[in-house]
C-alpha positions as a Markdown table, in Angstrom:
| # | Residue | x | y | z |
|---|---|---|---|---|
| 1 | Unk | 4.4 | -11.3 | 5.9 |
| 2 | Unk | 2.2 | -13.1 | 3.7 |
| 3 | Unk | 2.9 | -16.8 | 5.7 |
| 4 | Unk | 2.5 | -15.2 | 8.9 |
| 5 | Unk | 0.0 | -17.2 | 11.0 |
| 6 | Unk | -3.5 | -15.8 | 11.7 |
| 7 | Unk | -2.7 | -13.0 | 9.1 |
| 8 | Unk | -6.0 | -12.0 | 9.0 |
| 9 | Unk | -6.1 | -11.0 | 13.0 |
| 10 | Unk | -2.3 | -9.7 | 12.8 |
| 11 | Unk | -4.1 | -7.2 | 10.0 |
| 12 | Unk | -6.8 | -6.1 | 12.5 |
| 13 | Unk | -4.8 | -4.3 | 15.0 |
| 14 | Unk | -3.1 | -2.4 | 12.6 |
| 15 | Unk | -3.8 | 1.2 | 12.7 |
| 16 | Unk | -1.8 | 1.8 | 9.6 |
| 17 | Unk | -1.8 | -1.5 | 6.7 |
| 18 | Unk | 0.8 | -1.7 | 4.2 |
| 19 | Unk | -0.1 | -4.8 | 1.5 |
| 20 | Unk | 3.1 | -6.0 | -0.2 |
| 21 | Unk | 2.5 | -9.8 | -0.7 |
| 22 | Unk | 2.4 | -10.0 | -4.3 |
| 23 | Unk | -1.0 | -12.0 | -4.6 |
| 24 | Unk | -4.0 | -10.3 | -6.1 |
| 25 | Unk | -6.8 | -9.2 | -3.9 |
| 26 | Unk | -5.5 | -11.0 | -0.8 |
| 27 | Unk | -6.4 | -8.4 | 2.1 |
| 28 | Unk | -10.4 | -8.7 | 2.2 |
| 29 | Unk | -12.3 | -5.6 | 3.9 |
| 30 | Unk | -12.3 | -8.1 | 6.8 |
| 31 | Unk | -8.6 | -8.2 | 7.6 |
| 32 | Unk | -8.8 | -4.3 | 7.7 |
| 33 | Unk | -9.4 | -2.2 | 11.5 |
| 34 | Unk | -12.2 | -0.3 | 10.6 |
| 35 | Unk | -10.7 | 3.4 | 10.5 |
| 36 | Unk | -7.3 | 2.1 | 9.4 |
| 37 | Unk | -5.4 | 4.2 | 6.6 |
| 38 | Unk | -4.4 | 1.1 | 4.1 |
| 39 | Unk | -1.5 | 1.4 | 1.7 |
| 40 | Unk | -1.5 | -1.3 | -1.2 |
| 41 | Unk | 2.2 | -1.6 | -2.6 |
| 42 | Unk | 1.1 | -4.4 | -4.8 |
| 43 | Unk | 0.4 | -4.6 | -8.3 |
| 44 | Unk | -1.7 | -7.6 | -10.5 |
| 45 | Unk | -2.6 | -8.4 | -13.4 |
| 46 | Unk | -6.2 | -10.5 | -13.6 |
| 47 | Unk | -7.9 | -11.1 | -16.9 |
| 48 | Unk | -6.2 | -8.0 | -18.4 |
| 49 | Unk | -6.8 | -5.9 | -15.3 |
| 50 | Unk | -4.2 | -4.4 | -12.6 |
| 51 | Unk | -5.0 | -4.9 | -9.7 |
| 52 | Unk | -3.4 | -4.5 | -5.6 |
| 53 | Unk | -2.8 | -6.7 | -3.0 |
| 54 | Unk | -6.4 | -5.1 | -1.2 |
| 55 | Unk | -9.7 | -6.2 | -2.6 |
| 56 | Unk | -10.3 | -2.2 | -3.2 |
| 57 | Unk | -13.6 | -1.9 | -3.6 |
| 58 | Unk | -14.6 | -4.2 | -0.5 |
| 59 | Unk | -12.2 | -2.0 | 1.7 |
| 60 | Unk | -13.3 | 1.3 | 0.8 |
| 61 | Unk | -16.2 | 1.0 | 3.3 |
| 62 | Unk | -13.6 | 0.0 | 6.0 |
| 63 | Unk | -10.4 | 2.1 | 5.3 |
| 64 | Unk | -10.3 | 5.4 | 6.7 |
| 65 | Unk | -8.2 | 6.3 | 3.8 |
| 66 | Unk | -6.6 | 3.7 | 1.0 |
| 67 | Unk | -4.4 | 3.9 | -2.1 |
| 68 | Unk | -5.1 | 2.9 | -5.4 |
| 69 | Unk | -3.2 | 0.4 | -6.8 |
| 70 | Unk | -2.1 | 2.2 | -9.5 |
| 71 | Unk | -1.3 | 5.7 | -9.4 |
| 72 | Unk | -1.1 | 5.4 | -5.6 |
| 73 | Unk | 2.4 | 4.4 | -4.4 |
| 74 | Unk | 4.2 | 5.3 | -7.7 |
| 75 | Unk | 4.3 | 9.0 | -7.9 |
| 76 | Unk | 4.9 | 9.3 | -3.9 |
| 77 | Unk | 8.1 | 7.2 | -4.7 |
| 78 | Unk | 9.0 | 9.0 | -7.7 |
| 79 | Unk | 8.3 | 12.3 | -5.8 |
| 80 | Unk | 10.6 | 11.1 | -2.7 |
| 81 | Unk | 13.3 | 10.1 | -4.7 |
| 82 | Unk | 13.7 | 13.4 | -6.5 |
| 83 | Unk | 13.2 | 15.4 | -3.3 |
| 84 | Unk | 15.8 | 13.1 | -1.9 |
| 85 | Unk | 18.2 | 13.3 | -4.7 |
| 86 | Unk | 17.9 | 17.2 | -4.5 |
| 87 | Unk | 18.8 | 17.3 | -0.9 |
| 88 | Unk | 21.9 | 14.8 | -1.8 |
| 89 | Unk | 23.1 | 17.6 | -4.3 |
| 90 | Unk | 22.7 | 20.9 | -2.0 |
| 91 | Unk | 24.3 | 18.5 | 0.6 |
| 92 | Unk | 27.7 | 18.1 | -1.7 |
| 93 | Unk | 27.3 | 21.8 | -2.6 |
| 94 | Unk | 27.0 | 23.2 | 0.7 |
| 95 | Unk | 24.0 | 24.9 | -0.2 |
């Protein structure tokens, strides 16, 4: 949670970071386990730009493996929801 105290070392020991705060850039490469896979939910708009809730660039050297803000979450949710919705309808069916 974005108020949670010492957010910063909380982010450290995570193996697996998922930024949803809704403020621009907040989790700096420093806040991130080296090695951790980092997920950024968040989306931002600075000076005409979208951006995440992860200063991207500065993480890249630290993150294992990190989304893009955009076109990183979306179509994984999109995806999930179909797949999910199919399984809903072979479900009723009996199929």
């Amino acid at each position: 949670h974005s108020r949670t105290r010492d957010l910063p070392a909380v982010c450290r020991r995570a193996d697996i970071l998922v930024a949803a705060t809704g403020q621009a850039r907040m989790v700096q490469a420093d806040w991130i386990k080296p090695g951790a896979a980092v997920i950024d939910v968040g989306v931002s708009e600075i000076d005409g730009e979208l951006v995440g809730d992860v200063d991207f660039e500065a993480a890249l050297g630290r993150a294992s493996l990190i989304t893009p803000s955009r076109r990183g979450i979306g179509p994984m949710t999109i995806t999930m929801l179909l797949r999910n919705t199919l399984l809903a309808y072979q479900t009723r069916k009996g199929l």
